[in-house]
C-alpha positions as CSV (number, residue, x, y, z in Angstrom):
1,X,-36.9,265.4,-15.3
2,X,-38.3,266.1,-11.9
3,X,-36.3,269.4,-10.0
4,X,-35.7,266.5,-7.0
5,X,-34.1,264.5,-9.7
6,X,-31.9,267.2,-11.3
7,X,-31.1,268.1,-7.7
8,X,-29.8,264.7,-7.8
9,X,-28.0,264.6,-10.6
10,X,-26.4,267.7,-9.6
11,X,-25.2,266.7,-6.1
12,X,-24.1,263.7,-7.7
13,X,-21.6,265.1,-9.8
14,X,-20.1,266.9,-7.6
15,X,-16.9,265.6,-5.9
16,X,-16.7,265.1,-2.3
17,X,-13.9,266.8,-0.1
18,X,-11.4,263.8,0.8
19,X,-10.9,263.1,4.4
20,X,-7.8,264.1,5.8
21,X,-6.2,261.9,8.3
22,X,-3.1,263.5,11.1
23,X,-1.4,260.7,12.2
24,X,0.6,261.6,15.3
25,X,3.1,258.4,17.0
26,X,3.9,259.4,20.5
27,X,6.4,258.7,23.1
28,X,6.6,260.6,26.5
29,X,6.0,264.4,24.4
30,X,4.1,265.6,27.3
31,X,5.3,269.2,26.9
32,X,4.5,269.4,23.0
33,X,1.8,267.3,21.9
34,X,-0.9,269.9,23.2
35,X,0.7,272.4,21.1
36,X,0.9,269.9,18.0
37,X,-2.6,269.0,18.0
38,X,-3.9,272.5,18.4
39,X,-1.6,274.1,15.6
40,X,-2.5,270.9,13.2
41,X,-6.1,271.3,14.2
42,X,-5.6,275.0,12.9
43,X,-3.8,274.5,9.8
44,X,-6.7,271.8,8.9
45,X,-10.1,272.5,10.3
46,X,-11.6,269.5,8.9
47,X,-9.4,267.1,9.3
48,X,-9.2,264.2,12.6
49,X,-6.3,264.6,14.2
50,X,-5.0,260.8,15.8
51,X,-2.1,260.0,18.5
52,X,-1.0,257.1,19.0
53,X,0.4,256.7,22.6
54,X,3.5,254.5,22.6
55,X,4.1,253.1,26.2
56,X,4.4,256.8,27.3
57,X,5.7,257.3,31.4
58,X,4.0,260.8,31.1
59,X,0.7,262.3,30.5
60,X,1.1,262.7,27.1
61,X,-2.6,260.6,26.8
62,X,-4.3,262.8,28.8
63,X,-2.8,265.9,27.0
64,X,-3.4,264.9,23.8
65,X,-7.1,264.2,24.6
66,X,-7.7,267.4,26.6
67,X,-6.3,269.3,23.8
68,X,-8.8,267.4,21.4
69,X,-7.1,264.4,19.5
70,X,-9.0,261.2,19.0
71,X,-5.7,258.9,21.6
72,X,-5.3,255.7,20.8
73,X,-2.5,252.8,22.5
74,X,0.2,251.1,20.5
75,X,2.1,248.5,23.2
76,X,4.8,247.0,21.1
77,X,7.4,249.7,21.6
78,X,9.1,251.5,18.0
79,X,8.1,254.1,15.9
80,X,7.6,251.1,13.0
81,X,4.7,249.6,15.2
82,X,2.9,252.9,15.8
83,X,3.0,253.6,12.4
84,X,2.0,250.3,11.1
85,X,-0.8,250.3,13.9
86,X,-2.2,253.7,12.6
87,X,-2.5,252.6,8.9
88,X,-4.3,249.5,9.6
89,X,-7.0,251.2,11.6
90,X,-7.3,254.7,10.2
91,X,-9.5,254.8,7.0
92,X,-8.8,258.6,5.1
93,X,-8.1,259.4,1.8
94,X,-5.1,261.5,3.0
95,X,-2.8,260.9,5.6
96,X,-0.4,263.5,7.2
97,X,2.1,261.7,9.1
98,X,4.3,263.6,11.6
99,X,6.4,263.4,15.2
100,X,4.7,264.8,18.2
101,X,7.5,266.9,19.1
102,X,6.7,270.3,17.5
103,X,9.6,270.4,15.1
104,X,7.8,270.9,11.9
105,X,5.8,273.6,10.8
106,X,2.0,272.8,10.7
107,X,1.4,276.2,8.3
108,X,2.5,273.8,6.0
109,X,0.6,271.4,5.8
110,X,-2.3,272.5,3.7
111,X,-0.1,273.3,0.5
112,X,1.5,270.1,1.1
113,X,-2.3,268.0,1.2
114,X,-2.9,270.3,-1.9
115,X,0.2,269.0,-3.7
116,X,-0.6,265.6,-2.7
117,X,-3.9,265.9,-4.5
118,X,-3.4,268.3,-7.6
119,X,0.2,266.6,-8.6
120,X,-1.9,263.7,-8.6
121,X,0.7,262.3,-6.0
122,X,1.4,259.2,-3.2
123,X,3.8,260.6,-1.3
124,X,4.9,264.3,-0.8
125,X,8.3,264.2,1.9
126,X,8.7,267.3,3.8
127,X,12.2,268.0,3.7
128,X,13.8,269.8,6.8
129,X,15.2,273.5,6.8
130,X,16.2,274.6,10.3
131,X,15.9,277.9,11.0
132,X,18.9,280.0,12.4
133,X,18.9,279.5,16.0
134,X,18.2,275.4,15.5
135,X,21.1,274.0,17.5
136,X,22.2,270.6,15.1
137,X,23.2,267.2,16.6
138,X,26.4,266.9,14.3
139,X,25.7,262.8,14.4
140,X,22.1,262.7,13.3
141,X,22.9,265.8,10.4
142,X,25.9,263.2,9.3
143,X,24.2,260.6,9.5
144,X,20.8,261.5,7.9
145,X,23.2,262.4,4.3
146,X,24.7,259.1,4.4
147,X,21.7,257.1,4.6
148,X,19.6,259.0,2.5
149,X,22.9,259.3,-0.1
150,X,23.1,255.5,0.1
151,X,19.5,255.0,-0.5
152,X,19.5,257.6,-4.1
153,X,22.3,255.7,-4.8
154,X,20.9,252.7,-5.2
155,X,16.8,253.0,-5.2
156,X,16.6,256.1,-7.0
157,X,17.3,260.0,-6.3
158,X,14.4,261.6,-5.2
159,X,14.8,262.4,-1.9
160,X,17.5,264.8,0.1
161,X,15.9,264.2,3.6
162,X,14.4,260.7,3.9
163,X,14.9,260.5,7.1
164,X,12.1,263.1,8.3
165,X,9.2,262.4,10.3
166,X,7.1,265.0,8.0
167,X,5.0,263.2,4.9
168,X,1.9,263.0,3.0
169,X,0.4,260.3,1.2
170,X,-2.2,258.9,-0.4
171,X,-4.7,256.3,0.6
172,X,-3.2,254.1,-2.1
173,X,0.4,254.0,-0.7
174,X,-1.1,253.4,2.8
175,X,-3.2,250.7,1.8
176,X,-0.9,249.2,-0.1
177,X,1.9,249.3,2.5
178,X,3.4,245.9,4.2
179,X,5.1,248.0,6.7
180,X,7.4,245.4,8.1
181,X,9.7,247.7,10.5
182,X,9.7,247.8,13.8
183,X,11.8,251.3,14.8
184,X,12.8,254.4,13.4
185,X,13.9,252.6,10.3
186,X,10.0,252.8,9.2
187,X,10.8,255.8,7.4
188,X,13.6,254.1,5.4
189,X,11.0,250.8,4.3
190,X,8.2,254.0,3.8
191,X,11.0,255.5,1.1
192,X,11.6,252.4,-0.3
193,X,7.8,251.6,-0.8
194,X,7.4,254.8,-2.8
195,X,10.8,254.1,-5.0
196,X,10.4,250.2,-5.9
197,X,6.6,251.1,-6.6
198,X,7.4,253.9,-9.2
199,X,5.0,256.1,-7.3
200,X,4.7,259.7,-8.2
201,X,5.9,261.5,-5.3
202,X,7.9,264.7,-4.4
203,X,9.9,266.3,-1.4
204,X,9.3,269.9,-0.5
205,X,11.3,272.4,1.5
206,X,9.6,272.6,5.5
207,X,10.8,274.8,8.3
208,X,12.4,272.4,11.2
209,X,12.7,274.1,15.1
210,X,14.3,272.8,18.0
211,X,12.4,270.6,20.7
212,X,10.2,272.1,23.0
213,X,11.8,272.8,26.4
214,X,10.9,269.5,28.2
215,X,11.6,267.3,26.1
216,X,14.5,265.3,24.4
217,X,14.9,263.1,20.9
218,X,14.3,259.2,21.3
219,X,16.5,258.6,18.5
220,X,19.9,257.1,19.0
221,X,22.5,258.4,16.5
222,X,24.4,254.9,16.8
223,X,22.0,252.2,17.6
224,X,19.4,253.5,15.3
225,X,21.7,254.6,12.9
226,X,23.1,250.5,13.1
227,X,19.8,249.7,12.8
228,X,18.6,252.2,9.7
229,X,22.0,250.8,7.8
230,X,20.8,247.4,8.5
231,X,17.4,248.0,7.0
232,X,19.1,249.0,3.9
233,X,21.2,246.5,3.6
234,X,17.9,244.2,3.6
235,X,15.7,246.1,1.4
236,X,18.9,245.8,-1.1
237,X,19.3,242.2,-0.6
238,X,15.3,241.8,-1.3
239,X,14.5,244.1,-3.6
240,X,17.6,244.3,-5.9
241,X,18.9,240.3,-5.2
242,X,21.0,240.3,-8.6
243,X,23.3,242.9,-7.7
244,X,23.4,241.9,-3.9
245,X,24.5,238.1,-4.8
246,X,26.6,239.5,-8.2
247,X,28.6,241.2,-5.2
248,X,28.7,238.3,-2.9
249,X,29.9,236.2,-6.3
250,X,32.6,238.9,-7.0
251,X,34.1,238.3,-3.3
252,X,34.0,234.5,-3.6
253,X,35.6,235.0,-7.3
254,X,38.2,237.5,-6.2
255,X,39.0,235.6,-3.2
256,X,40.1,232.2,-5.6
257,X,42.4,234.2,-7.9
258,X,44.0,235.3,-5.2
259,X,44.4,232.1,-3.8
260,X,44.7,230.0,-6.6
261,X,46.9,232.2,-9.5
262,X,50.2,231.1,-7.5
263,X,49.0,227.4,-7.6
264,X,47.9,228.0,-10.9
265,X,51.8,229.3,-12.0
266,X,53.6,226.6,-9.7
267,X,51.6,223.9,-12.1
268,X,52.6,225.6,-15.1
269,X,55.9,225.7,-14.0
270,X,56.7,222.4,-12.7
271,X,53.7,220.5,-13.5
272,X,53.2,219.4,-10.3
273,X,50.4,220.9,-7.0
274,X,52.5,221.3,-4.0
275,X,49.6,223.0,-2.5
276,X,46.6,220.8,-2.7
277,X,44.6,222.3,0.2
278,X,45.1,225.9,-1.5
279,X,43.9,224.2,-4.7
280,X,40.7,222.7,-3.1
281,X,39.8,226.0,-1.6
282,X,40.1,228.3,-4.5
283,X,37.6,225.2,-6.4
284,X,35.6,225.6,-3.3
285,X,35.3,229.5,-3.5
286,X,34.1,229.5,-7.3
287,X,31.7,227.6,-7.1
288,X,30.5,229.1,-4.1
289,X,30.7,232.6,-6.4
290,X,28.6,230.9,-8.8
291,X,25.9,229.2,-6.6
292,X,25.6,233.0,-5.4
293,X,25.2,233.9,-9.2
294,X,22.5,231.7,-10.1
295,X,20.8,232.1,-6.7
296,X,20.9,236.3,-7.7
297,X,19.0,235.1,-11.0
298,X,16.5,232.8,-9.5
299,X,15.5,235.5,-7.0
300,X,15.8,238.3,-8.9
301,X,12.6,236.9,-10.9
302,X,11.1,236.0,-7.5
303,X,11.7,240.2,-6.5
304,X,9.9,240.9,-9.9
305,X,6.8,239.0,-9.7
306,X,6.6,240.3,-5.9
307,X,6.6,243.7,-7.1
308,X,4.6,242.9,-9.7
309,X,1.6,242.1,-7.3
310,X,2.6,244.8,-4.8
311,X,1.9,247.2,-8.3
312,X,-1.4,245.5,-9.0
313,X,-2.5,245.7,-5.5
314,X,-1.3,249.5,-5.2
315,X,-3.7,249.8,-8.6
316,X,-6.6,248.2,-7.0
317,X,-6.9,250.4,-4.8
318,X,-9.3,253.7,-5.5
319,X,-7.1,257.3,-5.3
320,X,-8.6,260.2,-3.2
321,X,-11.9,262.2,-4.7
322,X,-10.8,264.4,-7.3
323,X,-7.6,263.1,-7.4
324,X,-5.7,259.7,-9.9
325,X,-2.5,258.7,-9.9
326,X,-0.1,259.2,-13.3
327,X,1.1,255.9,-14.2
């Protein structure tokens, strides 16, 4: 064998360093993003760091590119279309996802990429610890446990903080991702994604800070909170339809017996139906219960071979250099 060839041979087995995507969605973080790209750019030398301007009144563009992002334009307003934006047109084989605000800790990064690609993982959640002098938002801290509580509950328990705008993930969840949302409640379909998909994934401790001075949250405790709550109460109906329409059957059922036990007694007693209309209804309301029943069984197989070809497609796709994914 020639020494060109060996040299070959060599460089051939050796794997390539993945490319490291930061995906940064923006909305009027003029006073931050400068220092978001820089400490990012720090933390990861050889990674491309991407904001995605969403409608911003500010300079945030102009920031962003002075301070040496690659700033790209997402006009549909929502966190949901930024992100789904970015993970169509971004190709990496990792992709750090976080908010322009300078909240989370960029030191962390790197051990969380590594984590990512030695677990082998998809999805590594950055869960938030304030630090001492972070002053809390009562509403969103409230808030964030409920959703995230109702979420374990019924998709599985393995995040605390799903709510954060820190993650990690493979070029196989991205890939693979419909991403259907159009607001903040992205990060509830991006949890779900993982869970329904039986990804590997984990959720590591990350210090959180207050805003930068300047500069003030875009989320809503109410109206996104309405809207995040919403979200889930799809993503049950779709994903776990059995259960959903077992519930709605339960309602319809309860809702007869009430109803029709006294008409039920009176006929016993007196063999007679004084109370026809009552009669009719309670009738009405089982078989309403078990249309509701049977349409829970007929989609429930629908949900399965869905997820079966979200799996396979997820599976198609080739995991980062150096890095596979435990199935």
């Amino acid at each position: 064998m020639s020494q060109e060839a060996g040299g070959e041979s060599v460089a051939a087995g050796v794997a390539r360093a993945p490319e490291i995507a930061i995906l940064i969605p923006c909305y009027n973080e003029e006073a931050a993003i400068a220092a978001v790209v820089a400490d990012f750019k720090a933390a990861l030398p050889g990674a491309k760091v991407y904001v995605y301007d969403n409608n911003s009144a500010d300079r945030t563009r102009s920031v962003a590119a002075d301070a040496g992002a690659i700033v790209r334009s997402e006009t549909r307003q929502g966190k949901g279309y930024v992100v789904r934006r970015m993970f169509a047109d971004v190709d990496a084989d990792v992709y750090l996802l976080v908010d322009g605000d300078a909240t989370y800790d960029a030191a962390c990064a790197p051990a969380l990429i590594r984590q990512l690609l030695d677990g082998p993982l998809d999805m590594v959640n950055g869960a938030r610890v304030s630090r001492e002098d972070v002053k809390h938002r009562p509403g969103h801290q409230f808030g964030n446990r409920l959703l995230s509580g109702l979420v374990a509950w019924i998709f599985g328990n393995r995040f605390r903080d799903m709510l954060s705008g820190y993650k990690v993930f493979s070029r196989r969840f991205v890939k693979s991702f419909p991403a259907l949302s159009a607001g903040f409640e992205i990060e509830t379909e991006l949890t779900v994604h993982a869970l329904e998909l039986a990804m590997p994934v984990t959720e590591v401790d990350t210090p959180y800070s207050d805003r930068a001075e300047g500069t003030e949250s875009k989320l809503n405790t109410f109206r996104d909170g309405y809207r995040i709550l919403k979200t889930i109460g799809i993503f049950i109906k779709e994903e776990r339809p059995l259960q959903f329409f077992s519930a709605v059957a339960g309602v319809f059922a309860l809702g007869a017996v009430i109803l029709g036990l006294p008409v039920i007694v009176t006929y016993l007693q007196t063999g007679l139906v004084p109370r026809l209309p009552t009669a009719v209804l309670s009738t009405g309301l089982i078989l309403l219960g078990a249309l509701s029943l049977t349409a829970g069984l007929i989609l429930d197989t629908v949900t399965r071979g869905r997820r079966e070809a979200k799996r396979m497609r997820y599976l198609s796709i080739a995991a980062a250099p150096g890095a596979g994914v435990d199935d």
